[in-house]
N, CA, C and O atoms as CSV, one atom per row, in Angstrom:
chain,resi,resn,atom,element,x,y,z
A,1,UNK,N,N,-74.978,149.295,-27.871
A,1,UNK,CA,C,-73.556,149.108,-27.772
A,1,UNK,C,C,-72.893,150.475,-27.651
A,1,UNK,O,O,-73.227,151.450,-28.323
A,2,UNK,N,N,-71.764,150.459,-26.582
A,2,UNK,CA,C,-71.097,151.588,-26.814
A,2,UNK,C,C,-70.067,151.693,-27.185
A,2,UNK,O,O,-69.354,150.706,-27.006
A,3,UNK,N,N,-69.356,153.071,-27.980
A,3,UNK,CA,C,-68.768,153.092,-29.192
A,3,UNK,C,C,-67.219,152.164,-29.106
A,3,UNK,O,O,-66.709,151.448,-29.968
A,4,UNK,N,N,-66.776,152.476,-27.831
A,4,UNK,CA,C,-65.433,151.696,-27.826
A,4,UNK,C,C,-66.081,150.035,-27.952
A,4,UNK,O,O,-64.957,149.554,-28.098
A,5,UNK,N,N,-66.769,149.110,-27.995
A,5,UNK,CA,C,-67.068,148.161,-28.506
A,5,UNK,C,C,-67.218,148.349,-29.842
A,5,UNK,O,O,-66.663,147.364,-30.329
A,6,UNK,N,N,-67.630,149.016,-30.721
A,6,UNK,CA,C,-68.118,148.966,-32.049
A,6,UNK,C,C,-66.760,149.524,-32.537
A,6,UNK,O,O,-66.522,149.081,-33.660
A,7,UNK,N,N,-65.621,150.487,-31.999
A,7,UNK,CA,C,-64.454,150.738,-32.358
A,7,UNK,C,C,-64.011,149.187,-32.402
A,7,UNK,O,O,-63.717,148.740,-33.511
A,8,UNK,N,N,-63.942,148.361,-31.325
A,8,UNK,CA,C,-63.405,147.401,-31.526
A,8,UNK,C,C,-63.289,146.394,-32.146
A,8,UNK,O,O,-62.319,145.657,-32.324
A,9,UNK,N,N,-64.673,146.346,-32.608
A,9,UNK,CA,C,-65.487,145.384,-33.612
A,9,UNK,C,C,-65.134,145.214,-34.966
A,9,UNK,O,O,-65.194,144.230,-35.703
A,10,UNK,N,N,-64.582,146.893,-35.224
A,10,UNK,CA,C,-64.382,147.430,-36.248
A,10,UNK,C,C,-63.156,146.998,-36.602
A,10,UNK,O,O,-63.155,146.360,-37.655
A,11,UNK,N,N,-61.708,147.185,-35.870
A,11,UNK,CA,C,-60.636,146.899,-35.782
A,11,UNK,C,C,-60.163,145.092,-36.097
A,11,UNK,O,O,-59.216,144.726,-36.793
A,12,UNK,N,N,-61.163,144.181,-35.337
A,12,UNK,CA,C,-61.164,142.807,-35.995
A,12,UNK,C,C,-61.711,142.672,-36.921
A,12,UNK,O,O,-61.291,141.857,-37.743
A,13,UNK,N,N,-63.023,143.511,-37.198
A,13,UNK,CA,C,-63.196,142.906,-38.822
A,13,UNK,C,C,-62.278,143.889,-39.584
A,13,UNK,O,O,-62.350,143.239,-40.627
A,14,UNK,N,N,-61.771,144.540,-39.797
A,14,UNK,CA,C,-60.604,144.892,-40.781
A,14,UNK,C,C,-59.597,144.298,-41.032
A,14,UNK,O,O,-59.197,144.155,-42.188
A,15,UNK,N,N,-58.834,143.714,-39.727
A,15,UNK,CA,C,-57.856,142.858,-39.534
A,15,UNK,C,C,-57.936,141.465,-40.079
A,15,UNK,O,O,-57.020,140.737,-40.462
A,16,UNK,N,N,-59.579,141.189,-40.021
A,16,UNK,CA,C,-59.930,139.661,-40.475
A,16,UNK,C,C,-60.086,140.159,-42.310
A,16,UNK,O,O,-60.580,139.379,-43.124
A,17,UNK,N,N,-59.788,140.965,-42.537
A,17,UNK,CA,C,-60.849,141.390,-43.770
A,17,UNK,C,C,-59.388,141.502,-45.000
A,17,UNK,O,O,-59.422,141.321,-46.218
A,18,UNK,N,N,-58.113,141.890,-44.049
A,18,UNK,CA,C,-57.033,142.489,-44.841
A,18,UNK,C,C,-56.433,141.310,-44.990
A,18,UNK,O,O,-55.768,141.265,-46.025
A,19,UNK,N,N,-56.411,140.116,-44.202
A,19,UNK,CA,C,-55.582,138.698,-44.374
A,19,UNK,C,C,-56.644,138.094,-45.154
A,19,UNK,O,O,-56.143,137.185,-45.816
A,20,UNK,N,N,-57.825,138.188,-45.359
A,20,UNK,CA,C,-58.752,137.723,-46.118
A,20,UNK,C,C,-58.109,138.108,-47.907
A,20,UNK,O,O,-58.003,137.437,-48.933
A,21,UNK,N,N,-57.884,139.148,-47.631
A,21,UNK,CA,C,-57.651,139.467,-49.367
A,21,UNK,C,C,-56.070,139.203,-48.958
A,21,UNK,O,O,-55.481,138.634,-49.878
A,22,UNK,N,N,-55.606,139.354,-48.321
A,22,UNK,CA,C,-54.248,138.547,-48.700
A,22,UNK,C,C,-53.956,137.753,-49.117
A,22,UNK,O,O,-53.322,137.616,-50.163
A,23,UNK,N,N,-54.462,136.774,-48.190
A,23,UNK,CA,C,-55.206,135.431,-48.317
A,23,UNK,C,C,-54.972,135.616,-50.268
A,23,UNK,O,O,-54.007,135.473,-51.019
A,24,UNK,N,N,-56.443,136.001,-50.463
A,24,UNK,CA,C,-56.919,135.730,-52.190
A,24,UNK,C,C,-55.895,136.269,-52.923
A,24,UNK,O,O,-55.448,135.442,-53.718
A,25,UNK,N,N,-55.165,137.692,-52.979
A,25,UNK,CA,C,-54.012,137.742,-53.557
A,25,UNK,C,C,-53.050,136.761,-53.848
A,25,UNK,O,O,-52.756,136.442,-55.000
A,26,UNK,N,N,-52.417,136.143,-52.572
A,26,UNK,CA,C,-51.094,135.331,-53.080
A,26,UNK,C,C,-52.011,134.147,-53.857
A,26,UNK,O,O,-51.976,134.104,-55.087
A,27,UNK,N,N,-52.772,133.261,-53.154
A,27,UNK,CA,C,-53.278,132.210,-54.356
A,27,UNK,C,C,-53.713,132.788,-55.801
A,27,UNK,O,O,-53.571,131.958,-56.698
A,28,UNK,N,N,-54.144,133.866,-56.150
A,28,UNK,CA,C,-54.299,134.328,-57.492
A,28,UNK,C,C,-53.176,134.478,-57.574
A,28,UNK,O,O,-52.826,133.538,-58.287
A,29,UNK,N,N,-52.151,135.148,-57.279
A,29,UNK,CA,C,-50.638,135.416,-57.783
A,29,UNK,C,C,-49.839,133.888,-58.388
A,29,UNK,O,O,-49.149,133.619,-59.371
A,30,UNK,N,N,-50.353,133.136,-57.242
A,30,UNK,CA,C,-49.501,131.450,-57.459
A,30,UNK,C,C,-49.870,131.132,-58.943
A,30,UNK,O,O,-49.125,130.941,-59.904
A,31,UNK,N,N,-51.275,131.130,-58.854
A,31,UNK,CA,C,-52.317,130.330,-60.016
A,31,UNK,C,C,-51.122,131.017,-61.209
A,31,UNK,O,O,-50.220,130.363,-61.732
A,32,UNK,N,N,-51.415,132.508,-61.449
A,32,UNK,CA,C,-50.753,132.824,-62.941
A,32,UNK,C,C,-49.099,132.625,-62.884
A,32,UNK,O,O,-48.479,132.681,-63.946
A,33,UNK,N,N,-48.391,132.393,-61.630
A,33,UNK,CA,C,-46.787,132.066,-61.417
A,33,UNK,C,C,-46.690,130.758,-61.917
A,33,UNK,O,O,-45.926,130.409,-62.817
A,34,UNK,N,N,-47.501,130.027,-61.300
A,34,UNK,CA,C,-47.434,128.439,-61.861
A,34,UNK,C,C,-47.649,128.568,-63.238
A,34,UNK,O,O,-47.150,127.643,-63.879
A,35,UNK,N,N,-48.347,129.586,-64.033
A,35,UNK,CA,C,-48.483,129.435,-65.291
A,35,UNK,C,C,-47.830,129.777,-65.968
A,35,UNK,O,O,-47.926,129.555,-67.175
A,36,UNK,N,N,-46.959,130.420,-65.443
A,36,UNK,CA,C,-45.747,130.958,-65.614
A,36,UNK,C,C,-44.904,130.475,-66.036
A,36,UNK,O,O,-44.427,130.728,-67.143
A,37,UNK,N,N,-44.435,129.492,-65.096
A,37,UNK,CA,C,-43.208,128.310,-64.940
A,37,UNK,C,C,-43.864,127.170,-65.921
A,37,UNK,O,O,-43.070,126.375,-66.425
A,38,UNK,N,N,-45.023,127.058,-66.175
A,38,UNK,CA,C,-45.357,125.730,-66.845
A,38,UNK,C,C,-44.580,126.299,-68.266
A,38,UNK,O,O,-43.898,125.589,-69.005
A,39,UNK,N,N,-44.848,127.706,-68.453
A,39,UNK,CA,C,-44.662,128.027,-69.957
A,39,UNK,C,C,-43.433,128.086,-69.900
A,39,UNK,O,O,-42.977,127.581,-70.926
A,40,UNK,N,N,-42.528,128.494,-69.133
A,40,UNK,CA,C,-40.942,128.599,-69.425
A,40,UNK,C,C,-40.317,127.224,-69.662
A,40,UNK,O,O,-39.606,126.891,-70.611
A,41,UNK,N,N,-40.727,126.469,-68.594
A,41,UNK,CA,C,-40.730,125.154,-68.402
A,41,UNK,C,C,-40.498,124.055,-69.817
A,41,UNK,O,O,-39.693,123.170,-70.108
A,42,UNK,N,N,-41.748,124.715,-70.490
A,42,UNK,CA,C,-42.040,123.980,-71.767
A,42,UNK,C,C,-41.524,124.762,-73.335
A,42,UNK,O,O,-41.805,124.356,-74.463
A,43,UNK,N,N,-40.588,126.147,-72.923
A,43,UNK,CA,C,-39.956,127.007,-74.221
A,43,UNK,C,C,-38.591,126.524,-73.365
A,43,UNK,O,O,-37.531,126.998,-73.774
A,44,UNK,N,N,-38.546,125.799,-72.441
A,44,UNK,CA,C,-36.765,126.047,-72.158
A,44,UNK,C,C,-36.996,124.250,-72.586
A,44,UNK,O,O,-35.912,123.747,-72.882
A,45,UNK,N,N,-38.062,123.354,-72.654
A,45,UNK,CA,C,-37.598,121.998,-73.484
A,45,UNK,C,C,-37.835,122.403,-75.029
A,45,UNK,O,O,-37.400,121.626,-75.879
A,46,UNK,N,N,-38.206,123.055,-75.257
A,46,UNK,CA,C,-38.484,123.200,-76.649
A,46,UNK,C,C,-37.013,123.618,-77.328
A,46,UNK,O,O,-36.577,122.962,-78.274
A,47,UNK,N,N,-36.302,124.723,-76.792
A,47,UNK,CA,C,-34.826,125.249,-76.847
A,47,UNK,C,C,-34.058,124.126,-77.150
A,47,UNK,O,O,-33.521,123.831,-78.218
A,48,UNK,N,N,-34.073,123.337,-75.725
A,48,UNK,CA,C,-32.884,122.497,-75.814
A,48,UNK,C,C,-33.366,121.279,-76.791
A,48,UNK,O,O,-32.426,120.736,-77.371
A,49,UNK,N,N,-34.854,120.677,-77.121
A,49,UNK,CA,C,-34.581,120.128,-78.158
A,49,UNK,C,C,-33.928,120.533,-79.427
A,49,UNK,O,O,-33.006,119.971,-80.018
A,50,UNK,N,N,-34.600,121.652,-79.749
A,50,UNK,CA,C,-33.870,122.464,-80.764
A,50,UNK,C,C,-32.354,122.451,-81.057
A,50,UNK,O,O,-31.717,122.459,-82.111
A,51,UNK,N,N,-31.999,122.428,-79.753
A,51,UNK,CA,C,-30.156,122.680,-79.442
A,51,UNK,C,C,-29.740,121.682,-79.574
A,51,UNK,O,O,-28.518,121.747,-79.707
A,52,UNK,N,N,-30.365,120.059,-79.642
A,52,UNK,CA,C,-29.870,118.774,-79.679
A,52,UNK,C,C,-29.638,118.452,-81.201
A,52,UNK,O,O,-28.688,117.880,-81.734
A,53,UNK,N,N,-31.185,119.172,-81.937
A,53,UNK,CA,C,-31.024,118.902,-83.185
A,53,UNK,C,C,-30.071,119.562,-83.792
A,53,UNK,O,O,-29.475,118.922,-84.658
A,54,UNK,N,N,-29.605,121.084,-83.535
A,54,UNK,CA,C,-28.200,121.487,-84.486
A,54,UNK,C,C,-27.203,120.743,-83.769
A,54,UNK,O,O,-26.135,120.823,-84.377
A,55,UNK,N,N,-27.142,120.266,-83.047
A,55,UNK,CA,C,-25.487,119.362,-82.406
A,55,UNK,C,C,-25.785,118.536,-83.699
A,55,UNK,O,O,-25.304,119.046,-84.711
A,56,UNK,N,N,-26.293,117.677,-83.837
A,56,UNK,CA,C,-26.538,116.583,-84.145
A,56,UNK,C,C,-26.083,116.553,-86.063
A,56,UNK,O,O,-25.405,115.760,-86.716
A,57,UNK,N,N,-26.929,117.967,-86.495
A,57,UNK,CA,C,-26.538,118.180,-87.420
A,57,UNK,C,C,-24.872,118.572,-87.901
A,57,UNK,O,O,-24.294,118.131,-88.894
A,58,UNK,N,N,-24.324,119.531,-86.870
A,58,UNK,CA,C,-23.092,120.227,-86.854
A,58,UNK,C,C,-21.958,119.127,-86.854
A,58,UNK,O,O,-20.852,119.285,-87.371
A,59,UNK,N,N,-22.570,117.513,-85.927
A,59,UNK,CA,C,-21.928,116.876,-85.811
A,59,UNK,C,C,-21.478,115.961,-87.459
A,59,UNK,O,O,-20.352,115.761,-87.916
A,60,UNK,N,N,-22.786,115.576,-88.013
A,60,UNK,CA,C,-22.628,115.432,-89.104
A,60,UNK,C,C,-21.993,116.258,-90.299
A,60,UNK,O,O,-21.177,115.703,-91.035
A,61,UNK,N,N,-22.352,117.553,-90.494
A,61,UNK,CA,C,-21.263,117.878,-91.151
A,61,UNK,C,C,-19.556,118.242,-90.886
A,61,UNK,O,O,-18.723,118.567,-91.731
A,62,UNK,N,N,-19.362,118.033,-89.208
A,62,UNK,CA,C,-18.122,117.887,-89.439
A,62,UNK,C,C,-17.348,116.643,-89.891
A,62,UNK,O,O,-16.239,116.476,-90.399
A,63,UNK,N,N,-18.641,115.596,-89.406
A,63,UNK,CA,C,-17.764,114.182,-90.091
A,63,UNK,C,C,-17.589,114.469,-91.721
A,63,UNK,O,O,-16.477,114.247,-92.200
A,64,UNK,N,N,-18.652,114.956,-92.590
A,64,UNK,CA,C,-18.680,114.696,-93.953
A,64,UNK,C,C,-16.952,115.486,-94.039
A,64,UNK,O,O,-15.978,114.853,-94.446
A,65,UNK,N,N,-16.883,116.885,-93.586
A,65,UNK,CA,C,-15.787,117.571,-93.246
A,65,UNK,C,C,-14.844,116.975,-93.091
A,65,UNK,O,O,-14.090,116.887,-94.060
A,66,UNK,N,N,-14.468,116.307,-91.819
A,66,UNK,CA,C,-13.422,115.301,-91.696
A,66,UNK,C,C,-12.935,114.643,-93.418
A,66,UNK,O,O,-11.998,114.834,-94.193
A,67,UNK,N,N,-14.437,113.636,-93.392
A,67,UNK,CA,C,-14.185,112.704,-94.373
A,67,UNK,C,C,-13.715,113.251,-96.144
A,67,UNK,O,O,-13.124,112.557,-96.972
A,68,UNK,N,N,-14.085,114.327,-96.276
A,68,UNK,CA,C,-13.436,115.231,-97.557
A,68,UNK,C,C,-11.840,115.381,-97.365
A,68,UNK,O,O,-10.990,114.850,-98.079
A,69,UNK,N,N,-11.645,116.102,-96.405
A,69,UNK,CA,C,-10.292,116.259,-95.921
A,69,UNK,C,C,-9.361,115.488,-96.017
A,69,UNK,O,O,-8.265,115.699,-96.535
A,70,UNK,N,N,-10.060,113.803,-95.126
A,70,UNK,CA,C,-9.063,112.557,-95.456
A,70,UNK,C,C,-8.714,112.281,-96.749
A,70,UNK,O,O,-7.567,112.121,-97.166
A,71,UNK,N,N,-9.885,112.222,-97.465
A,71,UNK,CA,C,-9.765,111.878,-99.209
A,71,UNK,C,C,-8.743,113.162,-99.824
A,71,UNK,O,O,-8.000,112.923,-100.776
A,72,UNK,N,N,-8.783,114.459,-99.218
A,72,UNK,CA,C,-8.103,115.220,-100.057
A,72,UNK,C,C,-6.482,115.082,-99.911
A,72,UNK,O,O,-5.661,115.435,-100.757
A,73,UNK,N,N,-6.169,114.396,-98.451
A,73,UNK,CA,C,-5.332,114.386,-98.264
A,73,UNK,C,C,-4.179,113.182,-98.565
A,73,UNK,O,O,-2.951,113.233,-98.496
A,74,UNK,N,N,-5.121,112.044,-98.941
A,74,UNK,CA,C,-4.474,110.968,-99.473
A,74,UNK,C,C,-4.984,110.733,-100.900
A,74,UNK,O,O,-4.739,109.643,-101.417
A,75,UNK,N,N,-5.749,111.765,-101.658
A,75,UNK,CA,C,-5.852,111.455,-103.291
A,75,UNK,C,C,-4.576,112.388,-103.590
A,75,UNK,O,O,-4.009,113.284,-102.964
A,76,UNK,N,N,-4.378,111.741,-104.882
A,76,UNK,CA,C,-3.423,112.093,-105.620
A,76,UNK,C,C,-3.489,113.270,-107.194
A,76,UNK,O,O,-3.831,113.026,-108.351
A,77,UNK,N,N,-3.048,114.407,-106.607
A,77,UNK,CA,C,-3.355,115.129,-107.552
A,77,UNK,C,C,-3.283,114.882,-109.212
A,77,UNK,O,O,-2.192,114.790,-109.774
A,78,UNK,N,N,-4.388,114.796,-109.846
A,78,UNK,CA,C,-4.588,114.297,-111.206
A,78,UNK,C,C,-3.626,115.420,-112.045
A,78,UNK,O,O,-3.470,116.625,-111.850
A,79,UNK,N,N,-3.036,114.487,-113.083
A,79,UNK,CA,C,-2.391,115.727,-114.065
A,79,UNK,C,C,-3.111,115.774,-114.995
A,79,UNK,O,O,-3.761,114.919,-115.595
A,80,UNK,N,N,-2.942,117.114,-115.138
A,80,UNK,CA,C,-3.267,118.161,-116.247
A,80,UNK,C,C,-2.929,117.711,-117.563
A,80,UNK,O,O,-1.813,117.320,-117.904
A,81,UNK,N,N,-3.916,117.783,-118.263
A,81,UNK,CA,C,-3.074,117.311,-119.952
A,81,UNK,C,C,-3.320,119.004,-120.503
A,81,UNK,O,O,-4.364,119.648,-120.398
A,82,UNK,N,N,-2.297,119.360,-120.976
A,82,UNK,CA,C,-2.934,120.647,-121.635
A,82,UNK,C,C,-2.133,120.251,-123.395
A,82,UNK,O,O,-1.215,119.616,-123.914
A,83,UNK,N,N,-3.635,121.444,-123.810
A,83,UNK,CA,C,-4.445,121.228,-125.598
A,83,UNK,C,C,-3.207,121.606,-125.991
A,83,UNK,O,O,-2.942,121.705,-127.189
């Protein structure tokens, strides 16, 4: 063979060789991205359960809140006996 063939030879397998690991790059990149997103995925439901349970609570103590308030506002201040 002469050399401008084996130059050339050379030039497609590099070319085949550099999309080859490209190639394997982005699918290794995906694999740990997807693992990525699974984990955010599953700390951003974990959050908002979290965030449901203080509503839920906050909600309750504003009723107890409310409900003190009403009573304070329609009981009748007790008198004082003094000794």
């Amino acid at each position: 063979m002469d050399s401008q063939s084996l130059f050339y030879i050379g030039i497609i397998l590099g070319f085949l060789a550099g999309v080859l690991l490209t190639m394997i790059v982005v699918k290794t990149k995906s694999l740990f991205s997807s693992s990525e997103t699974r984990r955010l995925r599953q700390e951003k439901q974990a959050l908002e359960k979290r965030l449901h349970e203080k509503d839920k609570y906050i909600d309750e103590m504003m009723g107890h809140a409310e409900k003190l308030a009403h009573d304070f506002k329609h009981h009748k201040p007790s008198e004082v006996h003094e000794p």
